[in-house]
N, C-alpha and C positions, 0 to 999 in steps of 0.2 A: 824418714819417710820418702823424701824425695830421692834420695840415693836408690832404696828399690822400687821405684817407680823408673826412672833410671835406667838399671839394671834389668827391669823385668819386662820396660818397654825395647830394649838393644836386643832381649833374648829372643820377642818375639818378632823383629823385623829380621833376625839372623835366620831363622825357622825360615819365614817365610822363603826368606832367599835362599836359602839351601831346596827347598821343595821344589823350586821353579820349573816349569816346563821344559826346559834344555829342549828349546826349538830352532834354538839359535847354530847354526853350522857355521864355523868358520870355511869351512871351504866344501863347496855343494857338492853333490856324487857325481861320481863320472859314468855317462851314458851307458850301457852294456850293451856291447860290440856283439854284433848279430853273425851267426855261424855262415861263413863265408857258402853259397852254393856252387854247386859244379856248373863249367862256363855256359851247359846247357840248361834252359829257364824249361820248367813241368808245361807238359804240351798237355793242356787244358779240355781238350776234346776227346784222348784218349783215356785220358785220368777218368774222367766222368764217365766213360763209356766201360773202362773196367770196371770201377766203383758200384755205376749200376749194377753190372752181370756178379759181380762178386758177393752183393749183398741183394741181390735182386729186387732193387728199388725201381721206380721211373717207369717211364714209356718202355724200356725194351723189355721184346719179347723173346726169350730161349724157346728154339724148338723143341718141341717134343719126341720128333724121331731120329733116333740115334743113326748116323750115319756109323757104317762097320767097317768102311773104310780110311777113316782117320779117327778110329775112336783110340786105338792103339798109341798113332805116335801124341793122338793132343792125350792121353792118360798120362803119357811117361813125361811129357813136358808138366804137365799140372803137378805132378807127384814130386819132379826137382825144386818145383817152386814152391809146394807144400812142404818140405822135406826143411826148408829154413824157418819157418813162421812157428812159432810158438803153438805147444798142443791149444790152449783156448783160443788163439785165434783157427787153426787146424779143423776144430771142432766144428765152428760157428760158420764157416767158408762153404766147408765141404766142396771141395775144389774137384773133385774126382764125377762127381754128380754132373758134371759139366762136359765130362770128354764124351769127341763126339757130335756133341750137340751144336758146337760152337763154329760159326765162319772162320777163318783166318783170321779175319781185322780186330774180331771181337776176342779168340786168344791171343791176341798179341796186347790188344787191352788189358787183358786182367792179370798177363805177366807183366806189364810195366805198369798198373797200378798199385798191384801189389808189390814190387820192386819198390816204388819209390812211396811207400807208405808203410813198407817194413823193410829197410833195408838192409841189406845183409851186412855181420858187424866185421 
């Protein structure tokens, strides 16, 4: 009687210890090394300022009257920089809805937002 008692109390602390949380690491992870950026850091006021005009959030305001004098070359620039971006993002932009309308400062915003927010592979 005492031999499986014995026996059947050995089997159940073996159990136990086999089921253990293995929370124990012999040797902890090693940190994951963060994707090196280019030596130039996101200028933070343009980003935002294409960001707006691309998804037309925020305070600014797109004109409503097509200027016909730069509606040509700011189309052909919007269309190269639409021309990499995935049709759902393509779709959802509608970047072409913008030539024209746009200052200078402001396209040059939404081609370096969209640069460094879908960059080319």
């Amino acid at each position: 009687m005492i031999r499986c008692f014995v026996v059947l109390s050995l089997f159940l602390v073996s159990s136990v210890w086999l089921a253990a949380s293995g929370s124990y690491v012999p040797r902890p992870p090693r940190k994951l090394v963060k994707a090196e950026r280019s030596a130039a850091e996101i200028d933070p006021e343009r980003y935002g300022l294409g960001r707006a005009l691309v998804l037309r959030t925020g305070e600014i305001r797109i004109s409503n009257e097509v200027n016909a004098s730069v509606r040509a070359d700011q189309e052909a620039a919007l269309r190269a920089v639409e021309a990499r971006l995935s049709n759902e993002v393509r779709q959802k932009a509608q970047l072409t809805s913008l030539a024209g309308r746009l200052t200078p400062p402001q396209l040059d915003a939404v081609i370096y937002y969209l640069g460094v927010r879908f960059p080319a592979p």
